[in-house]
C-alpha positions as CSV (number, residue, x, y, z in Angstrom):
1,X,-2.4,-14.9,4.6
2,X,-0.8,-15.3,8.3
3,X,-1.2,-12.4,10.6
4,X,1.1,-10.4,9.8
5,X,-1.3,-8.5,7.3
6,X,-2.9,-6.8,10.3
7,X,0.1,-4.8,10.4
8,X,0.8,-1.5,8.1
9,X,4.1,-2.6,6.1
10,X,4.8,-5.3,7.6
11,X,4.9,-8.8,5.8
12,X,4.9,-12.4,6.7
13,X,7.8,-13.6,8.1
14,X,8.1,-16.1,5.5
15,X,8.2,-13.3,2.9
16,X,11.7,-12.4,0.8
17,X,11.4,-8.8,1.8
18,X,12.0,-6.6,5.0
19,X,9.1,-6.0,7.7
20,X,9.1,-2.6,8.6
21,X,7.8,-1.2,12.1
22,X,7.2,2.3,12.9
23,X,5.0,3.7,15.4
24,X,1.8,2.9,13.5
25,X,2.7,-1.0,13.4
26,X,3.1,-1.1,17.4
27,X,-0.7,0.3,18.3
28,X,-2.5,-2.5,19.5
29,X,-1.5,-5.8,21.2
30,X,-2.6,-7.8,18.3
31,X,0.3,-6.1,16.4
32,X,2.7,-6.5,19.5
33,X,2.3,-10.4,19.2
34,X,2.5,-10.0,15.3
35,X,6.4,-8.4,16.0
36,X,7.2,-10.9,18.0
37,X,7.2,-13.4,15.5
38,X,9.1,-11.6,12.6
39,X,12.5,-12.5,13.0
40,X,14.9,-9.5,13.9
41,X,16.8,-10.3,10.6
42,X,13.7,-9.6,8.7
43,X,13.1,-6.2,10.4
44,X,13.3,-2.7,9.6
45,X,12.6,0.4,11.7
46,X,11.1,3.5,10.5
47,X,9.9,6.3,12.7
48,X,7.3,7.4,9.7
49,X,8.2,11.5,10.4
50,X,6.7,13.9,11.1
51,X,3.5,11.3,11.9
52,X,3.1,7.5,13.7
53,X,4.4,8.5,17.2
54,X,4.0,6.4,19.5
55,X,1.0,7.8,21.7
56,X,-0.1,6.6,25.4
57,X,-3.1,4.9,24.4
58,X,-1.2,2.4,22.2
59,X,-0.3,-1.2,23.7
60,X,3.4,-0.3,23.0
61,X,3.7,3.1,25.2
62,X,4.4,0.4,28.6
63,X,7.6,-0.4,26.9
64,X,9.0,3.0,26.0
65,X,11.5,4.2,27.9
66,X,13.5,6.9,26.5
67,X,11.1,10.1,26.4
68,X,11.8,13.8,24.4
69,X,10.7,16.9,26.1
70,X,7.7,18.2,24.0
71,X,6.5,21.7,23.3
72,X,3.2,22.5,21.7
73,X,1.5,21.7,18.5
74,X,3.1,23.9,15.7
75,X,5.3,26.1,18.4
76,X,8.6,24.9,17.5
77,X,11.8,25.2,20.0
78,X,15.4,24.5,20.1
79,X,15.9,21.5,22.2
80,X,12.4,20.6,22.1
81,X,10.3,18.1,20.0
82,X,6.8,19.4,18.9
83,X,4.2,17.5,20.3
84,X,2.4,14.7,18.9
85,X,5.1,14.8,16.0
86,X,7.1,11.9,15.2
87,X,11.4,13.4,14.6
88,X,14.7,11.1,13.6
89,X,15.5,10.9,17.5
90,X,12.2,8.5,18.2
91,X,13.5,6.0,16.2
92,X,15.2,4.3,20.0
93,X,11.5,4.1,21.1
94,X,10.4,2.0,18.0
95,X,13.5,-0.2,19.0
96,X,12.9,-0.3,22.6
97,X,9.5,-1.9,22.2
98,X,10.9,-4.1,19.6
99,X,13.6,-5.5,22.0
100,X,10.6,-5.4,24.8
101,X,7.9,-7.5,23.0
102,X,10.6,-9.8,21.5
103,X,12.4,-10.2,25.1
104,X,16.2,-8.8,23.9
105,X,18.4,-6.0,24.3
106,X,17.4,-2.8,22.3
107,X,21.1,-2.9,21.2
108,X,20.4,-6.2,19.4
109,X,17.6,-5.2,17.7
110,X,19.5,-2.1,16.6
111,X,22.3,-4.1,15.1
112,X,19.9,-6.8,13.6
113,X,18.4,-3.4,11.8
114,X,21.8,-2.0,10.9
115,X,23.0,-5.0,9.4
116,X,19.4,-5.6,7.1
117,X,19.5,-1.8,6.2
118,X,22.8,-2.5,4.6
119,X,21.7,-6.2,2.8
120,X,18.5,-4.2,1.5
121,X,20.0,-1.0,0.0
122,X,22.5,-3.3,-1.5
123,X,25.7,-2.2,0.6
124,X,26.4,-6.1,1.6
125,X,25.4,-9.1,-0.4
């Protein structure tokens, strides 16, 4: 089985189905090199809420960019994200390491992810 099985939920590139990444699938730097080889019209982004953020300590952190002001554990706020809790808005860092590792912009991974989320759930054949 190639390398892609080192990844949670994602599959070979060769495979029929969708890869999805999430924060989980971006941890180490064996995983980085694993997205870089699934072509962007066989991805899928996921931000895996409320867990799978994407921490410092993870090989992908060096290629976030866009950053959420945090509050603390369990002390939720209005205009705040809680703290080591993955929300709907991270979803741009999961594409901004994509685009990084695979050396495009994050708005053609984001279209590339658009366009599969409608050919999976069956909105274009």
């Amino acid at each position: 089985m190639p390398i892609a099985r080192g990844i949670q939920g994602a599959t070979p590139p060769d495979h029929h189905g969708p890869a999805v990444c999430n924060g989980c699938s971006l941890k180490t730097a064996e995983n980085l090199e694993v997205v870089r080889q699934i072509p962007l019209e066989k991805l899928l982004l996921e931000t895996d809420c409320p867990w799978c953020d994407i921490r410092p300590n993870h090989a992908s952190y060096q290629y976030v960019d866009t950053k959420f002001p945090t509050k603390q554990e369990k002390k939720w706020e209005e205009g705040f994200c809680v703290k080591s809790r993955t929300e709907p808005c991270h979803i741009v860092q999961v594409a901004e390491v994509i685009a990084r590792v695979k050396g495009c912009s994050v708005e053609d991974v984001a279209d590339a992810c658009y366009s599969n989320s409608l050919k999976f759930y069956g909105f274009l054949t």
